[in-house]
C-alpha positions in Angstrom: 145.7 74.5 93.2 145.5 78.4 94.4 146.9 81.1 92.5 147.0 84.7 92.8 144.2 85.6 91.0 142.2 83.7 93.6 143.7 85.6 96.3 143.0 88.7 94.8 139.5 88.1 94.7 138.9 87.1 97.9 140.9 90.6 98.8 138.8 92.1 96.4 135.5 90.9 97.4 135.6 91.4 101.1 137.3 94.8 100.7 135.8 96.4 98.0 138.8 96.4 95.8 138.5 96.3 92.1 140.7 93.4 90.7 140.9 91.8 87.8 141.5 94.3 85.3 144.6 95.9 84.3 145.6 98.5 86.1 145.6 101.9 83.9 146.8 104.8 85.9 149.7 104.9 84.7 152.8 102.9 82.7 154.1 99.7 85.2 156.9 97.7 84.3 156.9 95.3 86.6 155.5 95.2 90.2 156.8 93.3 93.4 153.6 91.5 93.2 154.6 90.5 89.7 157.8 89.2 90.5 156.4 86.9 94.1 153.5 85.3 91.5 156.4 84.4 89.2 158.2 82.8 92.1 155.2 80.9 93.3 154.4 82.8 95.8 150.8 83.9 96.4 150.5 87.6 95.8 148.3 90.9 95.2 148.6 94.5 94.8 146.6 96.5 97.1 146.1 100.3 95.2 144.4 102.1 97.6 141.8 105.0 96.9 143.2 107.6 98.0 146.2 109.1 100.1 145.1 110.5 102.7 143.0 107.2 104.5 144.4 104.5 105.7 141.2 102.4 104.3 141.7 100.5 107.9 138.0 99.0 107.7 138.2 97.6 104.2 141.8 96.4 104.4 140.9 94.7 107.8 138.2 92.8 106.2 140.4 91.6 103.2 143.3 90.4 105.5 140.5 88.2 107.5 138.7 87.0 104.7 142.2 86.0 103.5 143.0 84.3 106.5 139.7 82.7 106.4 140.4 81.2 103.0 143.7 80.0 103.8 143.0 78.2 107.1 139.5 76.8 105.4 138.9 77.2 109.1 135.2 78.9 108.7 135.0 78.5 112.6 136.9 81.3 113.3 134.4 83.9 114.7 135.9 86.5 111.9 134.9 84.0 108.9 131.1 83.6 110.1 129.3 86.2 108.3 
């Protein structure tokens, strides 16, 4: 079974992203993220480094290895490494 925690890291690892720690900036009550994973529906936060860059690069390579793991289809010319 998949979970949001796997999704994350697959974001995470292809883009860069630090995941899997709580998130400290500043006080959260709840995220939309949150709520979707509470639903059952596969989700992740992306908190981006800064606000002046789109990041397009890094957040293209998440959203492919994403798609990558969800298809399982590693024949797709953007899953070969």
């Amino acid at each position: 079974m998949v979970d949001s925690a796997q999704l994350a890291a697959v974001l995470g690892d292809a883009s860069g992203y630090p995941y899997g720690k709580p998130f400290t900036a500043y006080t959260v009550s709840g995220t939309e993220s949150n709520w979707a994973d509470g639903q059952g529906i596969l989700s992740a936060d992306v908190e981006m480094a800064g606000t002046r860059d789109a990041e397009f690069d890094r957040n293209l390579r998440g959203i492919l290895a994403i798609e990558c793991w969800i298809t399982g289809d590693l024949e797709m010319p953007q899953c070969k490494k």
